[in-house]
mmCIF file as gemmi writes it, N, C-alpha and C atoms, coordinates in Angstrom:
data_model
loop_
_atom_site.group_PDB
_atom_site.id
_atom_site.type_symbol
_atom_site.label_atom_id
_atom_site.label_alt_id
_atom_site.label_comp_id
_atom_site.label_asym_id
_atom_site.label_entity_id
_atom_site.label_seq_id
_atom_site.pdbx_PDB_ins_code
_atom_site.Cartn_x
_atom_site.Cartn_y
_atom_site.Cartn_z
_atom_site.occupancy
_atom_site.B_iso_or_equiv
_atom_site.pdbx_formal_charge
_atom_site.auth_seq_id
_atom_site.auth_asym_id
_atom_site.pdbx_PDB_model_num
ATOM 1 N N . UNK Axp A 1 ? 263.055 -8.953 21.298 1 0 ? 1 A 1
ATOM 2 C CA . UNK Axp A 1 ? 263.587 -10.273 21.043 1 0 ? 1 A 1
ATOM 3 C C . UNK Axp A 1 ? 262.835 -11.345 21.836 1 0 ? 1 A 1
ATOM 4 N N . UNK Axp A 2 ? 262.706 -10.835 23.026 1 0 ? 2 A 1
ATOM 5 C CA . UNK Axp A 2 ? 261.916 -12.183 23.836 1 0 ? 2 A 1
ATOM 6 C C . UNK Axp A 2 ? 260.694 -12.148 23.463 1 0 ? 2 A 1
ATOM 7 N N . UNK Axp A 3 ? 259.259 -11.364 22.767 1 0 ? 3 A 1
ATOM 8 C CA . UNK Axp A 3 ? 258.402 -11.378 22.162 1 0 ? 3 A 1
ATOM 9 C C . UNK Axp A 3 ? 258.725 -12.741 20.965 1 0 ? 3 A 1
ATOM 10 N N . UNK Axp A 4 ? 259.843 -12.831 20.284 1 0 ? 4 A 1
ATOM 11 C CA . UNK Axp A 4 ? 259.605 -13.155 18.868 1 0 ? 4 A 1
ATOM 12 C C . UNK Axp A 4 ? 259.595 -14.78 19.721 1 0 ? 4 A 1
ATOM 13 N N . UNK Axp A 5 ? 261.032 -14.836 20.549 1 0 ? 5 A 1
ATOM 14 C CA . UNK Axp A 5 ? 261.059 -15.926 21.672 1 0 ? 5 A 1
ATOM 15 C C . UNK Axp A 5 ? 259.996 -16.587 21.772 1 0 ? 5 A 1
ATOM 16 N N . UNK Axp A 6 ? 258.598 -16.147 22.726 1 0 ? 6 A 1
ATOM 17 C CA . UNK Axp A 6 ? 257.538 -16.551 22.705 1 0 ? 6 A 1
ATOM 18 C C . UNK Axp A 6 ? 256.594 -17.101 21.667 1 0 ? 6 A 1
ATOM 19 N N . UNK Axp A 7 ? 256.829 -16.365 20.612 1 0 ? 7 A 1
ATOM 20 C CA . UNK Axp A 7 ? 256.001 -16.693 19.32 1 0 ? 7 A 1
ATOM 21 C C . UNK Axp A 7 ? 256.656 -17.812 19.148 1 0 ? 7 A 1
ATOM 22 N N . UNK Axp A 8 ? 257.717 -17.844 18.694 1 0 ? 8 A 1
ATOM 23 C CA . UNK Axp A 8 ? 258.336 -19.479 18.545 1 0 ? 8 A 1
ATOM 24 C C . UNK Axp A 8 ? 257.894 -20.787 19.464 1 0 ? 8 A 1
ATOM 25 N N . UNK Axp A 9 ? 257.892 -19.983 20.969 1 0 ? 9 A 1
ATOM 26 C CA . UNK Axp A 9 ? 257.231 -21.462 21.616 1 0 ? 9 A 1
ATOM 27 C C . UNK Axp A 9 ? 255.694 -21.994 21.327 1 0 ? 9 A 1
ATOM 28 N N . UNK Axp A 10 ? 254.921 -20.917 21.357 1 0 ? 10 A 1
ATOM 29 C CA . UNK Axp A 10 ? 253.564 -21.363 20.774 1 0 ? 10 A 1
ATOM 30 C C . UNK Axp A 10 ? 253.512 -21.62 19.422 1 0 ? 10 A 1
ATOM 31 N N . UNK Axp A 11 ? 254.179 -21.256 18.517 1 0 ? 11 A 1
ATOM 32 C CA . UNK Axp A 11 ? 254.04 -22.117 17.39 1 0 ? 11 A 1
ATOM 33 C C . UNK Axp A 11 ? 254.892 -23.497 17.298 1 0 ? 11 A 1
ATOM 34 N N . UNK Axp A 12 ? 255.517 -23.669 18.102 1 0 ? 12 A 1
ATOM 35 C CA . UNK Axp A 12 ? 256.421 -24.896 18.362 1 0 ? 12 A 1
ATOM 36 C C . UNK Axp A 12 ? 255.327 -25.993 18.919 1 0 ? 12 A 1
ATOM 37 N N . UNK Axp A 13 ? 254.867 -25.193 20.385 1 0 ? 13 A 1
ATOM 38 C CA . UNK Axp A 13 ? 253.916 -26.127 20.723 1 0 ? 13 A 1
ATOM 39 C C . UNK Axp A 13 ? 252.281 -26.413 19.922 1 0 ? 13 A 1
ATOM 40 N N . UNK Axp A 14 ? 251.989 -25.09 18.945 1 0 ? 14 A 1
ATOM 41 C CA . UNK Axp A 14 ? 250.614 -25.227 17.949 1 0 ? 14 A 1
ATOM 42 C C . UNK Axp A 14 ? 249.549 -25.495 18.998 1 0 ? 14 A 1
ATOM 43 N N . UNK Axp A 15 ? 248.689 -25.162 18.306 1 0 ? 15 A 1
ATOM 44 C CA . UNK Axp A 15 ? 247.363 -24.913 18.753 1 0 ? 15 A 1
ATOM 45 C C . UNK Axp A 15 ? 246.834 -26.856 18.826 1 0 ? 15 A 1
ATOM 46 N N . UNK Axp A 16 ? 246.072 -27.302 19.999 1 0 ? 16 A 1
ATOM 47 C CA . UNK Axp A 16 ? 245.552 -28.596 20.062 1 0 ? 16 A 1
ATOM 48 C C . UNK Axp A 16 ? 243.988 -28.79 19.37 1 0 ? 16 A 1
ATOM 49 N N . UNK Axp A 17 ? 244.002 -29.668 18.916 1 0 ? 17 A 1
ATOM 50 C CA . UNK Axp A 17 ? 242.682 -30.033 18.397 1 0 ? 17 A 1
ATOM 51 C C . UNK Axp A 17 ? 241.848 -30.037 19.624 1 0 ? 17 A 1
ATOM 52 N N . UNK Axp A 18 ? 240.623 -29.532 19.333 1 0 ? 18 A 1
ATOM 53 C CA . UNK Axp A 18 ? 239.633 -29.279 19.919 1 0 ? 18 A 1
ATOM 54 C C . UNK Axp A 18 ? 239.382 -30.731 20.298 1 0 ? 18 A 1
ATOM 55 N N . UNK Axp A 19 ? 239.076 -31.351 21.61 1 0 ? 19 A 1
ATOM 56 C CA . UNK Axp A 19 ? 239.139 -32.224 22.191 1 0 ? 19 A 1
ATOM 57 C C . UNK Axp A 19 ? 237.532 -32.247 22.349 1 0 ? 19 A 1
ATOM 58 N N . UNK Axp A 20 ? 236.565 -33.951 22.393 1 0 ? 20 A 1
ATOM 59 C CA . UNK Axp A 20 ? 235.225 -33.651 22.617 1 0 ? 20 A 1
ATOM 60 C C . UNK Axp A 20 ? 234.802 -33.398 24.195 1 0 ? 20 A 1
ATOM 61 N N . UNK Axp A 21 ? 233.92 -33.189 24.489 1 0 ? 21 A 1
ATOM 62 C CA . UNK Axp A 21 ? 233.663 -32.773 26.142 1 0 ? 21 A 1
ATOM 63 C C . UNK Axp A 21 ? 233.689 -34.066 26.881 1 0 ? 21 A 1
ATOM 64 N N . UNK Axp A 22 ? 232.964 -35.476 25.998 1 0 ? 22 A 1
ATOM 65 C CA . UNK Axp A 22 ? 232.974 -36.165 26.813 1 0 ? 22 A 1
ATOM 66 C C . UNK Axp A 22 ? 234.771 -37.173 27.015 1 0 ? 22 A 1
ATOM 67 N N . UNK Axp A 23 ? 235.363 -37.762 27.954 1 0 ? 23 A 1
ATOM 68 C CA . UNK Axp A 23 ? 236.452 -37.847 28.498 1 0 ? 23 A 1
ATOM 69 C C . UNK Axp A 23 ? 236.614 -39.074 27.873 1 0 ? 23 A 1
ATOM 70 N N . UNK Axp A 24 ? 237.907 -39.412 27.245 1 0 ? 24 A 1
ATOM 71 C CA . UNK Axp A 24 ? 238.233 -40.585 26.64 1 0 ? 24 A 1
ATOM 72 C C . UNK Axp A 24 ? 238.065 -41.793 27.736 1 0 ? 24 A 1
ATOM 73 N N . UNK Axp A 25 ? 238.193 -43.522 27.312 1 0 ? 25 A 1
ATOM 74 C CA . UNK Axp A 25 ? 238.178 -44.081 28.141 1 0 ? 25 A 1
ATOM 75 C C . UNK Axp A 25 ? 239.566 -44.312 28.545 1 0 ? 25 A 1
ATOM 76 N N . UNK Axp A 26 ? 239.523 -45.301 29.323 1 0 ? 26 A 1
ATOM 77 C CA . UNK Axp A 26 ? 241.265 -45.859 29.874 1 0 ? 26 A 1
ATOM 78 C C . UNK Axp A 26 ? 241.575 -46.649 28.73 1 0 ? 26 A 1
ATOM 79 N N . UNK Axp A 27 ? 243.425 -46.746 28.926 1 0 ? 27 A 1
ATOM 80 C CA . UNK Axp A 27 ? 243.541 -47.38 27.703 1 0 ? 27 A 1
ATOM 81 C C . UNK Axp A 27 ? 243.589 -49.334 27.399 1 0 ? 27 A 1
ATOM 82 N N . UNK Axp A 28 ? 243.74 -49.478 28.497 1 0 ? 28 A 1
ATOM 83 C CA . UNK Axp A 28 ? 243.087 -50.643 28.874 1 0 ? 28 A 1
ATOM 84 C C . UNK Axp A 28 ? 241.426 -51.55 28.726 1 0 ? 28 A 1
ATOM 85 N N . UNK Axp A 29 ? 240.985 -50.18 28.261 1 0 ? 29 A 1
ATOM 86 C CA . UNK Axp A 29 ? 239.48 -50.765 28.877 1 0 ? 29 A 1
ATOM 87 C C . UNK Axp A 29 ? 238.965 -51.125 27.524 1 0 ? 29 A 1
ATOM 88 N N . UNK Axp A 30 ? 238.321 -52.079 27.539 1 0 ? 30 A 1
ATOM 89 C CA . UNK Axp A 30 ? 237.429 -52.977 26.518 1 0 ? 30 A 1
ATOM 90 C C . UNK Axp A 30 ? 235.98 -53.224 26.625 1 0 ? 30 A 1
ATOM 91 N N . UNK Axp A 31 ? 235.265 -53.167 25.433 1 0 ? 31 A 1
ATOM 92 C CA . UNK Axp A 31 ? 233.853 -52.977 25.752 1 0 ? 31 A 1
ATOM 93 C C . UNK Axp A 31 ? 233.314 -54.078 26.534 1 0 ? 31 A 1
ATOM 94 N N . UNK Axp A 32 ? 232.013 -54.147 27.057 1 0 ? 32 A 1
ATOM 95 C CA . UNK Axp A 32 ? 232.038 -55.295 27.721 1 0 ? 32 A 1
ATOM 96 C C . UNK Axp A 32 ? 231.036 -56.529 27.112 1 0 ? 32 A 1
ATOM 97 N N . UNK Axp A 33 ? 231.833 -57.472 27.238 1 0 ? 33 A 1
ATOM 98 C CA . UNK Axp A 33 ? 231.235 -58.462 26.389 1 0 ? 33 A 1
ATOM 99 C C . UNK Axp A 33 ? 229.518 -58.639 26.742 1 0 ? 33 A 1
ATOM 100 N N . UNK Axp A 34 ? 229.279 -59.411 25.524 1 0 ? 34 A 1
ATOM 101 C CA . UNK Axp A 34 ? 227.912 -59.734 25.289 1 0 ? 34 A 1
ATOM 102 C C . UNK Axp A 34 ? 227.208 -60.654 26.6 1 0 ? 34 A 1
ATOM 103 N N . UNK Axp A 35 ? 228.014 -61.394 27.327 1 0 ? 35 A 1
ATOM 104 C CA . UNK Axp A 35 ? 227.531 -62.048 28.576 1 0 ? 35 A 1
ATOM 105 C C . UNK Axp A 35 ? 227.277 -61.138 29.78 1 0 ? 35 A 1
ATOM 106 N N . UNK Axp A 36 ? 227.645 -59.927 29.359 1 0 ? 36 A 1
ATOM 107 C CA . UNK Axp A 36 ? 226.901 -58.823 30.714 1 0 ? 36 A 1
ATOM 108 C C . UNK Axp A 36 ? 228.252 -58.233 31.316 1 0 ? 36 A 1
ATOM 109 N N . UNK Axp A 37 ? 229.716 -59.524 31.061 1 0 ? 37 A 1
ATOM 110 C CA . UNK Axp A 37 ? 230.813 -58.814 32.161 1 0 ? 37 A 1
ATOM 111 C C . UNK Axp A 37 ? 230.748 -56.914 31.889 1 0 ? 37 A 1
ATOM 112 N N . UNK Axp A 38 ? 231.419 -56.669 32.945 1 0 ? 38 A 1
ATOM 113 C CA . UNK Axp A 38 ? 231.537 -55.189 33.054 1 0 ? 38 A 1
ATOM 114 C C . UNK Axp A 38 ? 230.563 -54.341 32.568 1 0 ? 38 A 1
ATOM 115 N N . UNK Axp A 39 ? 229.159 -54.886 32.286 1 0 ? 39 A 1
ATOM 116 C CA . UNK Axp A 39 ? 227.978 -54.009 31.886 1 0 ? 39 A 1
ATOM 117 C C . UNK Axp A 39 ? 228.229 -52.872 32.792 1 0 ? 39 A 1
ATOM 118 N N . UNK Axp A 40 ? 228.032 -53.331 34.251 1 0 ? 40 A 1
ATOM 119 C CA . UNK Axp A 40 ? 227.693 -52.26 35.215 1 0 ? 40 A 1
ATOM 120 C C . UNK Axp A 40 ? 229.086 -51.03 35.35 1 0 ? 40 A 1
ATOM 121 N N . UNK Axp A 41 ? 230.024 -51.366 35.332 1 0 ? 41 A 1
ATOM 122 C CA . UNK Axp A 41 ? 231.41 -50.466 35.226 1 0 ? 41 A 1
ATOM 123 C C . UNK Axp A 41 ? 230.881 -49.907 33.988 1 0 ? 41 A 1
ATOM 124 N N . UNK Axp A 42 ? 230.868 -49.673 33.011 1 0 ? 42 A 1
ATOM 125 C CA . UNK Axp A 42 ? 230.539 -49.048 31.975 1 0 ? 42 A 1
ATOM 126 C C . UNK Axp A 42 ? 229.467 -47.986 32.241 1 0 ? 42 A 1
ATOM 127 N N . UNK Axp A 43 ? 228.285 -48.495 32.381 1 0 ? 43 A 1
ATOM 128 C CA . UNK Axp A 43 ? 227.309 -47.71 32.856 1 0 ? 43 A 1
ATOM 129 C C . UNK Axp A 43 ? 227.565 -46.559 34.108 1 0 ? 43 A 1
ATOM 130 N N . UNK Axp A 44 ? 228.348 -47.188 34.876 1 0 ? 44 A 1
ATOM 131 C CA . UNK Axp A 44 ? 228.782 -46.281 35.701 1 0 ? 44 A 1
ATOM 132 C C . UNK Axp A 44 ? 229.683 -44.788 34.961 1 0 ? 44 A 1
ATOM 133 N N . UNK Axp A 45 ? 230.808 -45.571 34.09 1 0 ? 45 A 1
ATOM 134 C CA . UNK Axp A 45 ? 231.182 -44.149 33.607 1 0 ? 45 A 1
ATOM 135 C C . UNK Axp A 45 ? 230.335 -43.299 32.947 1 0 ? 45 A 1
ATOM 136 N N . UNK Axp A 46 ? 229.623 -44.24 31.564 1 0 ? 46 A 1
ATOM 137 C CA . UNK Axp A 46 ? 228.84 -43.447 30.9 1 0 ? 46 A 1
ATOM 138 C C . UNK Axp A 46 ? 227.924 -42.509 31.79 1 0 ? 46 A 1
ATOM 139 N N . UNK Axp A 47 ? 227.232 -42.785 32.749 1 0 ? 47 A 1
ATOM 140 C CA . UNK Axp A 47 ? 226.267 -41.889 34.036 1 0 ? 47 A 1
ATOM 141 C C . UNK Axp A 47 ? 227.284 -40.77 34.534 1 0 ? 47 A 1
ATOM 142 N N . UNK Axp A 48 ? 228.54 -41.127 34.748 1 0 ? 48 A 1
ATOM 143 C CA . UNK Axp A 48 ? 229.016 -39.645 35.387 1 0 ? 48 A 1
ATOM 144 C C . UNK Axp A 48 ? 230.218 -38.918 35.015 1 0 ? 48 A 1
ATOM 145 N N . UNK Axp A 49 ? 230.281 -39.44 33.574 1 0 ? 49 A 1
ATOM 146 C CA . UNK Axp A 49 ? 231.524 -38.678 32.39 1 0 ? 49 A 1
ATOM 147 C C . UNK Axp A 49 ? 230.927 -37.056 32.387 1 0 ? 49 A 1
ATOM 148 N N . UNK Axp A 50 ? 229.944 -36.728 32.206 1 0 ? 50 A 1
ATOM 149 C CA . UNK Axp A 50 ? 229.718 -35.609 32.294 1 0 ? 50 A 1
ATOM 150 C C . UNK Axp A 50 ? 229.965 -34.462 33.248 1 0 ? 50 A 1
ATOM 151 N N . UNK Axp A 51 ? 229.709 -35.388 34.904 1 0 ? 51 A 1
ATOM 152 C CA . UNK Axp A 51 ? 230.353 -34.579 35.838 1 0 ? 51 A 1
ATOM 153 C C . UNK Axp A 51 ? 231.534 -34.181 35.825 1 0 ? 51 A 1
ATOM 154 N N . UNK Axp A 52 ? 232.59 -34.689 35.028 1 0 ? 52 A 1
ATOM 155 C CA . UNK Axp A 52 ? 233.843 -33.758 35.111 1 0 ? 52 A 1
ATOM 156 C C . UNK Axp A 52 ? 233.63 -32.442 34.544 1 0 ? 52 A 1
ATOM 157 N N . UNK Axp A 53 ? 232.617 -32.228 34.003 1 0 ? 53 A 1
ATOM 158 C CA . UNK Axp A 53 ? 233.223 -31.133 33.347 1 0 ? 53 A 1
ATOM 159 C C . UNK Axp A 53 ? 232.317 -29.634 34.388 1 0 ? 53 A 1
ATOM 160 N N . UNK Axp A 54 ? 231.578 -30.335 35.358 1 0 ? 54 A 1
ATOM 161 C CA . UNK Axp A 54 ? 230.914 -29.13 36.243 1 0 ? 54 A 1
ATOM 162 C C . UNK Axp A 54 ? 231.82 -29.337 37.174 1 0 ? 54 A 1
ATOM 163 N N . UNK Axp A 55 ? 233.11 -29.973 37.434 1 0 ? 55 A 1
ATOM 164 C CA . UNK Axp A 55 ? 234.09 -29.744 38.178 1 0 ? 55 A 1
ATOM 165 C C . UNK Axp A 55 ? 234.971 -28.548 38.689 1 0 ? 55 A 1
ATOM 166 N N . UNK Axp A 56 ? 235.36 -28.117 36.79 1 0 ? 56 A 1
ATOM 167 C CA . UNK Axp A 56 ? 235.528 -27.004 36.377 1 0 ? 56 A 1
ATOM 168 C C . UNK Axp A 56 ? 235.584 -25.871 37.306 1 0 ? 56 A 1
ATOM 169 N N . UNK Axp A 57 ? 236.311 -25.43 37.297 1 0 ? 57 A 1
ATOM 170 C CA . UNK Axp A 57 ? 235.997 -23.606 38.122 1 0 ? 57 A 1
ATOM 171 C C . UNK Axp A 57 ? 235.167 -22.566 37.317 1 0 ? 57 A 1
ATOM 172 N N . UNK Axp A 58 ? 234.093 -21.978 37.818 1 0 ? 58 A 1
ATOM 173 C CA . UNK Axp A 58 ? 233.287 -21.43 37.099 1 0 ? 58 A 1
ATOM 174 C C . UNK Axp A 58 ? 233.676 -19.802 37.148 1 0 ? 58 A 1
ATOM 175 N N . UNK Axp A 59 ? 233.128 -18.769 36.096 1 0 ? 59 A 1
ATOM 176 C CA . UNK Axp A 59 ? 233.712 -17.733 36.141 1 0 ? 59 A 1
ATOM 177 C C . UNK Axp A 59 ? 232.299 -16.984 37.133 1 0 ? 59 A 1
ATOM 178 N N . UNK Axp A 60 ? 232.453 -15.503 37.316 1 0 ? 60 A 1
ATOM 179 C CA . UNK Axp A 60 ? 231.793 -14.547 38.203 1 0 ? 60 A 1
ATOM 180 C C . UNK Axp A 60 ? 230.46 -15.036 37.82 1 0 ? 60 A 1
ATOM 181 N N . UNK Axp A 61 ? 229.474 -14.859 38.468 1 0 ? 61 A 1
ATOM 182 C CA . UNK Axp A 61 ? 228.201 -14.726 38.554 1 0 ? 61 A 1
ATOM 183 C C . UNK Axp A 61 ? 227.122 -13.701 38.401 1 0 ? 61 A 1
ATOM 184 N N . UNK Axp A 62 ? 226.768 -13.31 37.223 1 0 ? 62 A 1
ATOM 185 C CA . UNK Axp A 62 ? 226.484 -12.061 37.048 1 0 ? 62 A 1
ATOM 186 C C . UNK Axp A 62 ? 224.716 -11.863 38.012 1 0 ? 62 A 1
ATOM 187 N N . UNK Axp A 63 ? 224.81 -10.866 38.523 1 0 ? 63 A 1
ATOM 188 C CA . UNK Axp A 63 ? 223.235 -10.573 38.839 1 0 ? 63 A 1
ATOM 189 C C . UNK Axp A 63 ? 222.246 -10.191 38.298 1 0 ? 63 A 1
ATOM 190 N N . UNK Axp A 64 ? 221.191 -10.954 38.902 1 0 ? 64 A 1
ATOM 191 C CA . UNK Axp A 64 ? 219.723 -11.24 37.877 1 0 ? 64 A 1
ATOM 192 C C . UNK Axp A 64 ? 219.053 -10.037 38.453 1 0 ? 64 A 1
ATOM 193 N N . UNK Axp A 65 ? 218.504 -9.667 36.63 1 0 ? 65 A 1
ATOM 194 C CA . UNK Axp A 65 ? 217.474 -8.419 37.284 1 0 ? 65 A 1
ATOM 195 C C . UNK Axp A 65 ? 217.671 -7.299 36.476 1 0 ? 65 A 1
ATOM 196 N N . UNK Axp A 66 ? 216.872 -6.628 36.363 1 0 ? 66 A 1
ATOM 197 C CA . UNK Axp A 66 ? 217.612 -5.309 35.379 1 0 ? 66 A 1
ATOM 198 C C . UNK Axp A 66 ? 218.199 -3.821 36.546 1 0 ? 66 A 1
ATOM 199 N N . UNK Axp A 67 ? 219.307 -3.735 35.291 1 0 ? 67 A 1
ATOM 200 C CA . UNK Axp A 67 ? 219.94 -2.74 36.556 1 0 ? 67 A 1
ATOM 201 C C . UNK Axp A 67 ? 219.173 -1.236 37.079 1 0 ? 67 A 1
ATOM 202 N N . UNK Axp A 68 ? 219.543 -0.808 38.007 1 0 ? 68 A 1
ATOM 203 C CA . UNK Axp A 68 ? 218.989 0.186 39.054 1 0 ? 68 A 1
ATOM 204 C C . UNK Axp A 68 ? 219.124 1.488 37.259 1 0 ? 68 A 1
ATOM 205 N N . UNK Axp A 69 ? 217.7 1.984 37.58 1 0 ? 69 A 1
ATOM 206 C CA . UNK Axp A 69 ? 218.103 3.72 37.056 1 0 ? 69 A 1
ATOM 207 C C . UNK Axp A 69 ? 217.759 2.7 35.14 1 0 ? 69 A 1
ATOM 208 N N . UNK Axp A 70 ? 216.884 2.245 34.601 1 0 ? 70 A 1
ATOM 209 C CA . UNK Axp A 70 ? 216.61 1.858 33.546 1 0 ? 70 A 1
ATOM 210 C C . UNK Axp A 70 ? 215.687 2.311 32.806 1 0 ? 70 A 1
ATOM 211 N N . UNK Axp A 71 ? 214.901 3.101 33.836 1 0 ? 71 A 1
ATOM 212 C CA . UNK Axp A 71 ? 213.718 3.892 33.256 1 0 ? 71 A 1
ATOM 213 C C . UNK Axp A 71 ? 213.298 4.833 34.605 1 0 ? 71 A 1
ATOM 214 N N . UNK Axp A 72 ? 212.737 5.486 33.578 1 0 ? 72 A 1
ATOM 215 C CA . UNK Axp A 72 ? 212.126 6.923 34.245 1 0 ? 72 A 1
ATOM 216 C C . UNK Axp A 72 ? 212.323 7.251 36.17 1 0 ? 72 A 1
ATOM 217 N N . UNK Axp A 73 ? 211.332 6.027 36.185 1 0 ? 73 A 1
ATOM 218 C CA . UNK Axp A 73 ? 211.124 5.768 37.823 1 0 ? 73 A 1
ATOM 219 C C . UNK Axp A 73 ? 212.157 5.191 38.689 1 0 ? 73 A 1
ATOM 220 N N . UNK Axp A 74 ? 213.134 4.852 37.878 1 0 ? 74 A 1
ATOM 221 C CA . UNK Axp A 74 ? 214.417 4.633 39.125 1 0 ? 74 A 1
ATOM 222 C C . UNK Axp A 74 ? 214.798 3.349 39.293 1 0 ? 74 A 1
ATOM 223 N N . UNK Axp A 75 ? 213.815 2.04 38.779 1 0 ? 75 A 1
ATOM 224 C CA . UNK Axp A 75 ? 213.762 1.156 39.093 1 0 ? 75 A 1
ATOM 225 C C . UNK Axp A 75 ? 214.741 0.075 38.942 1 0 ? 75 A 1
């Protein structure tokens, strides 16, 4: 019963649309006019929207190299 339970909440809550990598803006924020205001704030996000996403926790690190015992000689 608590299996079916569960199924109900994830289909209740459904699967989210695939969201793009780069990060929406604020909802406030407006492009910046043609006289230059907020050129530089802009530029600033656009330059480091990407760093959120090497924020991230990364998974194991696999080791480089081929493994021990691959051929004949042991190597």
């Amino acid at each position: 019963m608590w299996l079916v339970a569960l199924m109900v909440v994830f289909l209740v809550a459904g699967p989210q649309p695939a969201s793009a990598a780069r990060p929406l803006r604020p909802a406030g924020w407006n492009a910046p006019s043609i006289d230059g205001e907020g050129h530089y704030a802009s530029g600033v996000v656009d330059k480091y929207a990407p760093l959120l996403l090497s924020m991230l926790p990364r998974g194991p690190v696999t080791p480089s190299g081929p493994s021990g015992g691959t051929n004949g000689d042991g190597n």
